[in-house]
N, C-alpha and C positions, 0 to 999 in steps of 0.2 A: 503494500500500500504506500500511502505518503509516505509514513515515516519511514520506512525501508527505503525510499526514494533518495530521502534528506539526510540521511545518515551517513556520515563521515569518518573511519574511524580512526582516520590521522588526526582529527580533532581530538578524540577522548585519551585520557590520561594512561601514560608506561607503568606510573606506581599501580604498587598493592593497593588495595583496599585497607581503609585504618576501620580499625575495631578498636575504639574505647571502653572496658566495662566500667571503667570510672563515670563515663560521661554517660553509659544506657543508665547507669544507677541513680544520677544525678533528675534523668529525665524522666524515669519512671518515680522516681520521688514525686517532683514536681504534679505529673500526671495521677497522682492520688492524694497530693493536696486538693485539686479539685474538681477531682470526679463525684458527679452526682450519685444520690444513693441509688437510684435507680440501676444503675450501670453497674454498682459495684453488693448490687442486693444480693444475686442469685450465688457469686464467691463467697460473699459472709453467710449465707445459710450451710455453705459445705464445711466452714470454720467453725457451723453451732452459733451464730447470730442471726437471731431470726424474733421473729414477734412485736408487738409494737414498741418495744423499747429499742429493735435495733435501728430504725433512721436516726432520733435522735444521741445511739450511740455513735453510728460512724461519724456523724456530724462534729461530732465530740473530739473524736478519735483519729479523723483522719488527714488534720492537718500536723499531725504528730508521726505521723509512718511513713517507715524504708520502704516498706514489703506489706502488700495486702494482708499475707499470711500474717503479719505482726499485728493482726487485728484481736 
């Protein structure tokens, strides 16, 4: 199609690919500072958070956490 058309691959980079797990960790932090409960309900029911006290627990809770699982 187009983009097979337009593609160039003397344009794209010789290096490796960089893998940060400093910087995934940094951004899944981030990403569950503020993810809705919604998004993050059906994970805390497999942690055993459930019921009407868990929205206003992750709410509580989740701008404190590395790891979902540290819920």
């Amino acid at each position: 199609g187009e983009l097979a058309e337009r593609f160039d691959p003397a344009a794209t980079s010789k290096s490796a690919a960089k893998f940060d797990p400093d910087e995934l960790f940094v951004l899944n932090r981030t990403l569950l500072h503020y993810m809705p409960f919604a998004e993050a309900q059906d994970r805390l029911i497999v942690l055993g958070v459930s019921g009407e006290q868990a929205e206003p627990f992750w709410l509580a809770v989740r701008g404190n956490l590395d790891r979902l699982a540290d819920a």
